[in-house]
C-alpha positions in Angstrom: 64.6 -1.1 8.3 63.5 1.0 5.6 66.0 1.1 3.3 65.7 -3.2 3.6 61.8 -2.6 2.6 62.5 -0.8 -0.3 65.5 -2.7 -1.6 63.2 -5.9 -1.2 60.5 -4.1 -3.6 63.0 -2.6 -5.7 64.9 -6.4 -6.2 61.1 -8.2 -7.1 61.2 -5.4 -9.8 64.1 -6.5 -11.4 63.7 -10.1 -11.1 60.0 -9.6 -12.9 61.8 -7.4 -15.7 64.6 -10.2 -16.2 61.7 -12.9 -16.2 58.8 -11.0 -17.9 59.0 -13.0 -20.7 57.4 -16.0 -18.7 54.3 -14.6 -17.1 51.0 -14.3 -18.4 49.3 -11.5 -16.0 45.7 -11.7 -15.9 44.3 -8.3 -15.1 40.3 -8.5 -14.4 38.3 -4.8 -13.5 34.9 -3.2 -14.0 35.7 -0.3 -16.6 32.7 2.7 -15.9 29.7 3.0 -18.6 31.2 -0.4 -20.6 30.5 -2.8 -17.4 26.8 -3.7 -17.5 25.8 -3.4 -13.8 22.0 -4.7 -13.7 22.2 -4.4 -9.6 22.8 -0.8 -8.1 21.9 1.7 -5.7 19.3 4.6 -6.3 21.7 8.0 -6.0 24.9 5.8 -5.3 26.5 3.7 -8.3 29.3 1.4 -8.2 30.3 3.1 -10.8 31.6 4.9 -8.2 34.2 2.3 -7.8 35.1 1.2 -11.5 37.8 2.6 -13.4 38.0 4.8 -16.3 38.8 3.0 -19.7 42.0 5.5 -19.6 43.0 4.2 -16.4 43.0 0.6 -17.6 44.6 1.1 -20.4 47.3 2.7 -18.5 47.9 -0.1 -16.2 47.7 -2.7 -19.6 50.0 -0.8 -21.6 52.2 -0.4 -18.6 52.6 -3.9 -17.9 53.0 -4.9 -21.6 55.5 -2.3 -22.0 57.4 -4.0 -18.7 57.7 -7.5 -21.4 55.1 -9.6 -20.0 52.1 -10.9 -21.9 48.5 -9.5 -20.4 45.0 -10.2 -20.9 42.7 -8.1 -19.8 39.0 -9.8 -18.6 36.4 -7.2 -18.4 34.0 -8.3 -15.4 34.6 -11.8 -13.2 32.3 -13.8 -15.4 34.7 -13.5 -18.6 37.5 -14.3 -16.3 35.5 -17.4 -14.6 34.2 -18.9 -18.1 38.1 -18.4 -19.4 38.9 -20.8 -16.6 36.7 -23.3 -16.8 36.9 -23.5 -20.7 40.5 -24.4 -20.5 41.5 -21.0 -22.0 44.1 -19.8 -19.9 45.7 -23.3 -19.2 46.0 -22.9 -23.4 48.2 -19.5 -22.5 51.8 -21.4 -22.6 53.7 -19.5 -19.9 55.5 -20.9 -17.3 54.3 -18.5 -14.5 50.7 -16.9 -14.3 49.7 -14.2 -12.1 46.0 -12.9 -11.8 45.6 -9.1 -10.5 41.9 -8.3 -9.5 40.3 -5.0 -9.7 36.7 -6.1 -10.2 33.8 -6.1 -7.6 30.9 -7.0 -9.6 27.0 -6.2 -8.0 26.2 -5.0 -4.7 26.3 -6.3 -0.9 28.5 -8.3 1.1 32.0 -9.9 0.4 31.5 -10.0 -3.5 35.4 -8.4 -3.7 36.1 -12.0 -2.4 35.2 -13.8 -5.0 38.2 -13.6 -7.6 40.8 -14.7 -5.0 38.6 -17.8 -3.1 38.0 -18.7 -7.2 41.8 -18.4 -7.9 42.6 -20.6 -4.6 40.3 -23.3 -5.6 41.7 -23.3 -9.1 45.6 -22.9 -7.9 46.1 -19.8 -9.6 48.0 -17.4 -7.5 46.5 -14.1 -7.4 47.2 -10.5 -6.0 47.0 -9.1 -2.3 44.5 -10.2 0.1 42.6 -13.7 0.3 39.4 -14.3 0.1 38.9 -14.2 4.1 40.3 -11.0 4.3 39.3 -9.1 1.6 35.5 -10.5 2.4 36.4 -9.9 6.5 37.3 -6.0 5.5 34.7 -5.0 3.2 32.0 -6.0 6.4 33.4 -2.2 8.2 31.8 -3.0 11.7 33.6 -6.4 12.2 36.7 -5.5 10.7 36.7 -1.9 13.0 35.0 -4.3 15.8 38.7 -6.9 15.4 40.9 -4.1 15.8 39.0 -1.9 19.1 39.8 -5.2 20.5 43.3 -5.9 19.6 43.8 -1.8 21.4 43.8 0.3 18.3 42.2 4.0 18.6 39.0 3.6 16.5 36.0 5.8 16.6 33.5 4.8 19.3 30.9 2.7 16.2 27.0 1.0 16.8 25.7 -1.4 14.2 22.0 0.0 12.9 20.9 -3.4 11.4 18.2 -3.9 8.6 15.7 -4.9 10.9 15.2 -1.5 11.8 16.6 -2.1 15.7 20.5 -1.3 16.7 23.0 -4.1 17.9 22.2 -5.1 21.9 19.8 -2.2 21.6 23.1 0.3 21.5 22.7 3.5 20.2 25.1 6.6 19.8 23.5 9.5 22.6 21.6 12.3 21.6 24.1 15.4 20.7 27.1 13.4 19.4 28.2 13.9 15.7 28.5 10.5 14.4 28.7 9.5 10.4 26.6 6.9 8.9 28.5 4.9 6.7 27.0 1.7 4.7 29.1 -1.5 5.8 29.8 -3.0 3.1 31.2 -0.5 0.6 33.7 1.4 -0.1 34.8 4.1 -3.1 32.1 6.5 -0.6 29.3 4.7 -1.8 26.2 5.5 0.5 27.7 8.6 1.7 26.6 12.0 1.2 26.6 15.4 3.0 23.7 14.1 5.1 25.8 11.1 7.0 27.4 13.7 8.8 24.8 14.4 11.9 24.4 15.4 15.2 22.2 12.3 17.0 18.9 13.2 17.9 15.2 12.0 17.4 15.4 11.6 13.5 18.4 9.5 13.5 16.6 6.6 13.6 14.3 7.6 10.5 17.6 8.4 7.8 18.7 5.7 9.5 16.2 3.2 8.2 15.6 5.1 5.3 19.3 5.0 4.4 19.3 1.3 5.1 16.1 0.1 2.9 18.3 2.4 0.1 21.3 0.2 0.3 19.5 -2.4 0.7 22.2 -3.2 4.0 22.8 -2.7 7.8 24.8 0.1 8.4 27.7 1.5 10.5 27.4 4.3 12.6 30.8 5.9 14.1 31.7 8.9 16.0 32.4 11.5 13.4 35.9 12.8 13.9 36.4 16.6 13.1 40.4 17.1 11.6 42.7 16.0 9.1 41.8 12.7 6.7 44.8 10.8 6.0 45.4 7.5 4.1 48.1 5.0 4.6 49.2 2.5 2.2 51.1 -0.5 3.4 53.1 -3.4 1.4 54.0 -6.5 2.0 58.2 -6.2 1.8 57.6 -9.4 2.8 56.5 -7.8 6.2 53.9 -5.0 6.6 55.3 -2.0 5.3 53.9 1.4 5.6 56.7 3.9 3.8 54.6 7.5 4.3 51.0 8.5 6.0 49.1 10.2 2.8 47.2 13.4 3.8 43.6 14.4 2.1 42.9 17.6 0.7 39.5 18.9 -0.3 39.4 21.5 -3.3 43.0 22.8 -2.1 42.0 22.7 2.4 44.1 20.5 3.9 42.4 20.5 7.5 39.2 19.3 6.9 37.6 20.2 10.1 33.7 18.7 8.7 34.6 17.8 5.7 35.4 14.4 4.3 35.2 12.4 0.9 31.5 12.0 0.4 30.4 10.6 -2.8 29.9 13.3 -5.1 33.4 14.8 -3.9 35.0 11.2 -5.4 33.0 11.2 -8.2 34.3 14.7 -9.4 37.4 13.8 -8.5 37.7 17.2 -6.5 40.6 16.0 -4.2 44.4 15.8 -4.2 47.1 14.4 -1.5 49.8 15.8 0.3 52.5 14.1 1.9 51.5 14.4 5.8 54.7 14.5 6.8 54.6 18.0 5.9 51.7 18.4 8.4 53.3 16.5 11.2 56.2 14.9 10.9 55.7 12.6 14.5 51.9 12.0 13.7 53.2 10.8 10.4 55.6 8.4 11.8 53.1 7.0 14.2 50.1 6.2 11.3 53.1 4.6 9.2 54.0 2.3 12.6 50.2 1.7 13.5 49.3 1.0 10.0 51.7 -2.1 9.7 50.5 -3.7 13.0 47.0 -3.3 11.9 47.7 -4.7 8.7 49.4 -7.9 10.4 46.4 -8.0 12.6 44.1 -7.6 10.0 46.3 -10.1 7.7 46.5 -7.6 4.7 48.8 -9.1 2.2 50.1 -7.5 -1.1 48.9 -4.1 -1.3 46.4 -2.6 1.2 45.4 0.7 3.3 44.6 2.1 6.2 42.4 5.4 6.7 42.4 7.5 9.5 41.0 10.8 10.5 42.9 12.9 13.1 42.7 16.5 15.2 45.1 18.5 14.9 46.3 18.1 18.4 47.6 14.6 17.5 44.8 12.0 18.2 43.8 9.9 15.5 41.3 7.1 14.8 41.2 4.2 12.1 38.1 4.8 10.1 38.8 2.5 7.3 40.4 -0.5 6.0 41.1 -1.7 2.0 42.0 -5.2 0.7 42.1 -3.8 -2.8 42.8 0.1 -2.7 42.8 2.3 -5.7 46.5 2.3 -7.4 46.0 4.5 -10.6 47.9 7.9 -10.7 45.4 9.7 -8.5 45.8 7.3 -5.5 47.3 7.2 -2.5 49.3 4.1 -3.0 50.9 5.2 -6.4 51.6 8.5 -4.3 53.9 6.6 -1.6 55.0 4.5 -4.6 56.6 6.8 -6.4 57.8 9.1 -3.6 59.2 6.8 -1.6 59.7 3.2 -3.3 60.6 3.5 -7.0 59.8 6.8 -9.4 58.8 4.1 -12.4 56.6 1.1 -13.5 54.1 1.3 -10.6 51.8 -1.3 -12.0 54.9 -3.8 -12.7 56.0 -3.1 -9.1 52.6 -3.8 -7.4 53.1 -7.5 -9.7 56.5 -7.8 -8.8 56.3 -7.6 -5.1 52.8 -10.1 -4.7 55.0 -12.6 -7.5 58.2 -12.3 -5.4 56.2 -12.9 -2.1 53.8 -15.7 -3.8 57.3 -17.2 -4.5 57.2 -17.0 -8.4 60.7 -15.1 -8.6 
């Protein structure tokens, strides 16, 4: 079944490079210290989460180099007013494609709005739809969906911005739980402090975290172990081809540790192929991970995080609509290991174009 997930990939490849001369990809992303961001959080930028102007000049060049015409849009608004102004209906080829990486301002499902824009407007447009990519980036709902479909996820409360928890719920006093903000994701909100045992001051960094983020927060049982990400692709089907272990300044087994946001920011990670680790734990995440994402109705290119003990339990602790795909990612890891050991960026296209039906 693998080989027919890969050959599917490798085909949309070759059917984008023999048509590249008919697309017009628009590629739309927040590029760090060019984007203006006039709505942030104090200690925690989305910067966090925009790309370097190297990285999008990779993926540019890259997909010019493939044959196909791109235009690159700098925020949503430049993309939005291009729209509505006529300009890309001017752009005369055949088949257009719009690739989003941008996730202007702060709060709740603003990742949603490129692809419920490009729906409205007919445009087909990469991975997830708006429902899901909006659905995702809310982390108690989207954790809450899958506990009840029977997948292993941490034991999670809801500390909303009212000060009070969900149904008056609250993790017990002596449980090590990690206080994650709900709607983010690139680690923004955590720091070395979201990692605590539950006692009497919860409830204070709790608010205090909260009125800082300026949103309700989610509060799971902190899992001690190995952090691993999953990619998954639609070949058309959810497919997951290799479980993407964490390390942490060269450790492997975590044990406390975990990708705060200072760690991201410094880039002071690496991955490992977990298969290495544990080659049945592996093959489990891969299987898991592609009936989550059919659950979850991931489409395109998503992910699935887990953390897991070394004994072989694991939890989902995380789930992305829109994951990071430059060279120090997860998903060009698998990419390139497993799928196809060239043109990532045209390969990411080629596989949403094929299953949008534009090949």
């Amino acid at each position: 079944m693998a080989s027919e997930h890969r050959d599917w990939i490798r085909s949309a490849l070759e059917k984008l490079k023999a048509q590249a001369s008919q697309f017009a990809i628009f590629v739309i992303a927040n590029i760090k210290n060019v984007t203006v961001v006039d709505d942030d959080y104090a200690g925690f930028s989305v910067h966090n989460d925009y790309m370097t102007e190297q990285v999008i000049n990779e993926i540019i060049g890259s997909l010019r180099d493939f044959g196909t015409y791109v235009r690159l849009f700098v925020g949503e608004d430049a993309f939005l007013r291009a729209v509505l102004d006529g300009e890309i209906d001017e752009i005369r080829r055949p088949k257009k494609f719009v690739y989003n990486l941008a996730q202007t301002g702060t709060g709740p499902a603003r990742k949603a709005l490129i692809p419920t824009f490009c729906n409205l407007h007919h445009l087909p447009y990469g991975n997830s739809d708006g429902h899901v990519v909006a659905l995702l980036r809310h982390k108690y709902h989207a954790t809450s969906i899958l506990r009840d479909h029977g997948f292993p996820v941490p034991r999670t409360w809801f500390y909303l911005q009212t000060g009070t928890w969900l149904q008056n719920e609250r993790p017990p006093n002596g449980l090590k739980v990690i206080v994650k903000a709900t709607y983010e994701a690139a680690s923004i909100g955590l720091s070395k402090e979201c990692v605590r045992t539950c006692d009497q001051y919860l409830e204070e960094f709790a608010r205090n975290h909260s009125q800082t983020l300026r949103q309700p927060l989610t509060v799971q049982e902190f899992i001690e172990g190995y952090e691993i990400e999953v990619p998954v692709f639609s070949a058309p089907d959810a497919y997951a081809p290799g479980a993407v272990g964490v390390s942490i300044r060269g450790t492997r087994r975590l044990g406390d540790n975990f990708l705060d946001y200072h760690c991201l920011d410094d880039r002071a990670y690496d991955f490992f192929d977990f298969v290495e680790e544990n080659k049945e734990l592996s093959t489990k995440l891969r299987s898991v991970t592609e009936k989550a994402a059919t659950v979850l109705g991931i489409a395109g290119v998503g992910r699935i995080d887990y953390r897991a003990i070394p004994a072989g339990s694991f939890y989902i602790t995380d789930m992305q609509t829109m994951p990071d795909i430059y060279v120090q990612s997860s998903v060009q890891f698998v990419l390139t290991r497993y799928i196809i050991n060239h043109d990532p960026y045209a390969a990411l296209v080629a596989l949403n174009c094929q299953r949008l039906g534009l090949l």
